[in-house]
C-alpha positions as CSV (number, residue, x, y, z in Angstrom):
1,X,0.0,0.0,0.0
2,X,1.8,3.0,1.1
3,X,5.0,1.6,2.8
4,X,7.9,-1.1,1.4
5,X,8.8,-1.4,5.5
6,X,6.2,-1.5,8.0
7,X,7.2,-0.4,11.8
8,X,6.1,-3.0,14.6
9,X,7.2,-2.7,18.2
10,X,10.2,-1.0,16.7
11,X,11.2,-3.3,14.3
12,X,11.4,-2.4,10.7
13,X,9.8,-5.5,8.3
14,X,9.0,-5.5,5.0
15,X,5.2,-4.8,4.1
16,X,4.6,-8.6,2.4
17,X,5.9,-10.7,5.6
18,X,3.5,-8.0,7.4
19,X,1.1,-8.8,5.3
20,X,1.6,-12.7,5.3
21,X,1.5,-12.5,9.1
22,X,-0.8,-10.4,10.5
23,X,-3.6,-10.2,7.4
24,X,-4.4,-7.1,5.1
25,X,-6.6,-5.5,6.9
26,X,-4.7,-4.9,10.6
27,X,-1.8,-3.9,8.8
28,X,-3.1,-1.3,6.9
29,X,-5.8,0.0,10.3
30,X,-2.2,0.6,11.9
31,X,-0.8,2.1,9.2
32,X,-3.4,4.3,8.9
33,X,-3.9,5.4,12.4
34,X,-0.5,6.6,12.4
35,X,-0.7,8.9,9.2
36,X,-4.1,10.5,10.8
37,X,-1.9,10.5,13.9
38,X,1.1,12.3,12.7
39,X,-0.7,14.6,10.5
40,X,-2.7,16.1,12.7
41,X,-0.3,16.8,15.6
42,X,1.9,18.2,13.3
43,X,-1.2,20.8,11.8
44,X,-1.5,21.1,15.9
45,X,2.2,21.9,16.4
46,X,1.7,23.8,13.1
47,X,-0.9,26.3,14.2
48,X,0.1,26.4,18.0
49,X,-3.0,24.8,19.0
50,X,-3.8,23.6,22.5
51,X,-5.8,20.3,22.1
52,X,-7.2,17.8,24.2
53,X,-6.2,14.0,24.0
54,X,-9.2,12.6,22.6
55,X,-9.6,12.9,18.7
56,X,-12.1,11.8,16.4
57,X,-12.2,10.1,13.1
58,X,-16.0,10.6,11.4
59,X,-14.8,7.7,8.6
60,X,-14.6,3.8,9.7
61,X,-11.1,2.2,8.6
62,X,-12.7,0.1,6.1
63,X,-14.2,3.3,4.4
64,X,-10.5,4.9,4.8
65,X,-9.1,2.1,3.1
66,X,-11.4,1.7,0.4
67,X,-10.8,5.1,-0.4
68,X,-6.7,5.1,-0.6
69,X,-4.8,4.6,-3.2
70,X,-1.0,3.8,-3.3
71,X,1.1,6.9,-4.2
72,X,-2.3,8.6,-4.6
73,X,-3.6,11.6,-1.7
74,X,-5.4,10.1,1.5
75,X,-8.3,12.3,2.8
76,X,-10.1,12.2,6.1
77,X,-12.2,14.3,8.3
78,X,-11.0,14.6,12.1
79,X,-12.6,16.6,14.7
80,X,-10.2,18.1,17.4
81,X,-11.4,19.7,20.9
82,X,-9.3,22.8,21.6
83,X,-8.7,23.2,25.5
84,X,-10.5,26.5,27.2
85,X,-8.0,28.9,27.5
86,X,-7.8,31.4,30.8
């Protein structure tokens, strides 16, 4: 999908053994939790924001997935809390 080597626990291994192991469709829910992940604290850092913990995704995985395409863009709609400032 996205990435020849896949990070788990650590450990770089490449996408087919992955794949092979663990099944389509856990490999690519990790993979893309941690490109929502990343993106948005890095629009957070971005913009200075100060944001609670929780953070919410209004597409399921499945949809997320259907919708990707290797070397293509990757779109999804997240909603962010700010926290109250004094």
């Amino acid at each position: 999908m996205w990435y020849p080597l896949l990070k788990l626990c650590g450990i770089q291994i490449p996408r087919d053994i992955l794949l092979e192991i663990l099944g389509p469709s856990k490999v690519y829910k990790q993979v893309i939790k941690e490109v929502i992940n990343f993106t948005v604290a890095a629009y957070v850092e971005q913009e200075a924001l100060k944001v609670r913990k929780d953070l919410r995704i209004d597409q399921s995985y499945e949809d997320l997935e259907d919708q990707s395409e290797p070397d293509g863009k990757f779109f999804f709609e997240s909603i962010i809390q700010l926290k109250e400032s004094n």
